[in-house]
N, C-alpha and C positions, 0 to 999 in steps of 0.2 A: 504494500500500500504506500502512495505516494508521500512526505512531507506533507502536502496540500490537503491530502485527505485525510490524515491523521490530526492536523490543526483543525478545519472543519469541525470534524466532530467530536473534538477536546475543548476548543476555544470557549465557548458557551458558558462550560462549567469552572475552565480555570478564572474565568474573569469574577464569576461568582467567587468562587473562592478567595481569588484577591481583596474582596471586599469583606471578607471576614477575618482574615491574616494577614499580616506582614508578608509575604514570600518574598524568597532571592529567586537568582538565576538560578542558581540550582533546585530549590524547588519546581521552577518552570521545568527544568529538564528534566527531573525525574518524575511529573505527572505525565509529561509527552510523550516518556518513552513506558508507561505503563503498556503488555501487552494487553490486546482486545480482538473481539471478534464481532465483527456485526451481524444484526439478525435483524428481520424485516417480521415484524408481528401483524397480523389482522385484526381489527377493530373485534371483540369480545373476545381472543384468544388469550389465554394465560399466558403470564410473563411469569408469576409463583404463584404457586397451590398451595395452604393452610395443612400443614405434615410432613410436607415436602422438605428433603435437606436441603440447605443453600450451600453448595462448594462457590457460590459466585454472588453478583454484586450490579446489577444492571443500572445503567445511565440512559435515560430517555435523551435522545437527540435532535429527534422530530416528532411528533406530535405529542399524542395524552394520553395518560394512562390513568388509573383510580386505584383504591384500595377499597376491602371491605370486607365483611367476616357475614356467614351464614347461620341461620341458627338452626335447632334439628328440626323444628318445621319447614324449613324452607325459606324462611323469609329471608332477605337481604338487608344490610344495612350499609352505604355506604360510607368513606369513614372520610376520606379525602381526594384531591385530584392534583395530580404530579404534570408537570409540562415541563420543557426543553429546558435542560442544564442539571434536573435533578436527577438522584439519584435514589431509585424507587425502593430497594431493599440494600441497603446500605449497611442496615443492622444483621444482616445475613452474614457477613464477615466475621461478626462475633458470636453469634445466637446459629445452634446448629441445624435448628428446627424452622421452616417458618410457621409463624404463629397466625397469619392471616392470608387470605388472597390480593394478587395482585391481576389487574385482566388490561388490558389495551380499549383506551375509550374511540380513540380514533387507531388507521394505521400508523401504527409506529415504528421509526427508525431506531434501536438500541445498539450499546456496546454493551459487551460482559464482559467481564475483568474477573480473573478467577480471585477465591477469596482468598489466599495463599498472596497473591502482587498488592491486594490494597494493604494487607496486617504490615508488610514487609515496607509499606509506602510510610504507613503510619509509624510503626517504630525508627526507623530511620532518617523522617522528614517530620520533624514533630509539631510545627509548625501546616504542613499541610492535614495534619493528625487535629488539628488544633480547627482549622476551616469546616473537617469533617464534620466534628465534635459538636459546633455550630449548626450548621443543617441539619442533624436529629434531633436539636434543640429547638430549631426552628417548625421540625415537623409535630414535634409535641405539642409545642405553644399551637397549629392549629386544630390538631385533634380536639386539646381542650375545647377550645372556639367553635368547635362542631358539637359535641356533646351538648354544650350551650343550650345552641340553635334548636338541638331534637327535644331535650327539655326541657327548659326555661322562656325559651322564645316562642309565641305565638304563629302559627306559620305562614301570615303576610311578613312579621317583623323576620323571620327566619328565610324568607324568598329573597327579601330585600338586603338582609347584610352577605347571603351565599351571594348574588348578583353584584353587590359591591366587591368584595373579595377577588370575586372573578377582574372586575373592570381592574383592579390595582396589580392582583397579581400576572398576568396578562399580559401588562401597561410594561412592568418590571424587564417582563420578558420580551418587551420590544412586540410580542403581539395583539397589540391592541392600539389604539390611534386614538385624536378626537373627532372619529366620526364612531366609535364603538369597540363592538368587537361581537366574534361569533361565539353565543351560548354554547359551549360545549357540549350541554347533556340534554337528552332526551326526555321524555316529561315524567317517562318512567321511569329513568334515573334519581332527575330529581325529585321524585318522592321516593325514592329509597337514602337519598343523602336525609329527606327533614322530618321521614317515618312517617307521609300521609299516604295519600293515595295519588294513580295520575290525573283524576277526575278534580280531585282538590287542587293539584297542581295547575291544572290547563284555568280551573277557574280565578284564581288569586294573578295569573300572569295576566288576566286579561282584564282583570280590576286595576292593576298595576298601568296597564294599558290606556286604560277609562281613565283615569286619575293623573295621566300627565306624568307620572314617575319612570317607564320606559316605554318608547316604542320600538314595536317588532318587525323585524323584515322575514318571515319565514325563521330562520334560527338566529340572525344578526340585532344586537341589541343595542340600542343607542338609550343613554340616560340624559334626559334635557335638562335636568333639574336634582343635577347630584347630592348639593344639601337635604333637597326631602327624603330622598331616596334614603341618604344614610340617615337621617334623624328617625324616618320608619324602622327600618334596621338596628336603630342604635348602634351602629356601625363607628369602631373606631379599630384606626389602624395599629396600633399598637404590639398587636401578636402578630403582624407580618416579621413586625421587625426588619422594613424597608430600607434604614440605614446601614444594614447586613448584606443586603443584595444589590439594590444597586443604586450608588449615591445620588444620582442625577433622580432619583423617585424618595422624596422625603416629606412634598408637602400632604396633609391630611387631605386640604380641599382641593388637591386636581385629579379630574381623572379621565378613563376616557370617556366622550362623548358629553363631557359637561358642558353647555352652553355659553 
């Protein structure tokens, strides 16, 4: 694989990581020359299965992927949603079991790193050990923020801050603009992200629609009026933890598609 193709789809992640650590040159070089192997996954196929060993460590590159745990009835919950630069089972490196599902929301582009190259990155590059350490810190702080949402939040206030989330986290990752961006999930998804239904889902979008707080283009969402939006929500950014990812995204009130 060329230099060009290995920066491609390393770049994303390392620049992330910059913004959580200090790194030298040489930590640049010894994330670059991590070996990888790419895999092209299909929209609902398994990236990790709940029992399954993790010998590895997958990096989404291009599109989406989600997390979420089954119960023995069958229900679904979903827990979160990972986009380009993260790093989806990352605790698989150290934890021998996984403990959840992970499946591909859209097609996705991933690298695998066996978990044997990231232990070896981490003890020797402590500092890059130290960026890691961050992003599963990061991914906790939003799980709490979901448990929130299925709990304690009403589920217009709970449509309304996953929708904000989406616009910021998105924004971070460069996919998103001030004309929007594309809702990721399906209607049945997201009632299994806020524990309704999709009949309650498809209804609260379209009140949200009524009400001036977003409009819809088929799945692309524009917020005209992102203060209500998030004061609906009680949305605040805080467990992004934005000044960790990417400096240039730090104020509260911008987002996409704000007026």
């Amino acid at each position: 694989m060329s230099h060009e193709s290995v920066a491609r789809i390393l770049d994303r992640t390392y620049r992330k990581f910059e913004t959580r650590a200090s790194l030298d040159e040489d930590d640049r070089r010894a994330f670059y020359s991590l070996p990888f192997e790419v895999r092209y996954v299909d929209p609902n196929r398994y990236i990790a299965r709940e029992g399954d060993r993790a010998p590895r460590a997958t990096l989404i590159v291009d599109g989406l992927a989600f997390r979420h745990k089954v119960t023995v009835e069958g229900a679904r919950q979903i827990l979160s949603v990972h986009i380009p630069g993260d790093f989806v089972d990352l605790e698989g490196s150290l934890l021998t079991v996984a403990d959840h599902n992970v499946q591909a929301l859209t097609r996705c582009e991933t690298a695998i790193v066996a978990r044997d190259e990231i232990i070896r990155l981490v003890e020797t590059r402590p500092r890059l050990g130290r960026a890691m350490w961050i992003d599963t810190l990061i991914d906790g702080s939003i799980y709490r923020e979901w448990i929130v949402n299925v709990g304690r939040r009403d589920s217009k206030s709970g449509m309304c801050h996953l929708l904000c989330e989406f616009a910021r986290r998105l924004e971070a990752a460069g996919l998103a603009d001030a004309a929007g961006y594309e809702l990721p999930m399906t209607q049945e998804q997201l009632a299994d992200a806020l524990g309704i239904t999709p009949v309650h889902v498809n209804r609260i979008l379209r009140e949200l629609d009524r009400q001036g707080l977003i409009v819809r283009d088929k799945r692309f969402v524009r917020v005209p009026n992102w203060e209500a939006l998030r004061r609906v929500g009680g949305f605040s950014e805080l467990y992004l933890h934005l000044n960790q990812v990417m400096p240039a995204v730090q104020r509260e009130g911008a987002a996409p598609g704000r007026a």
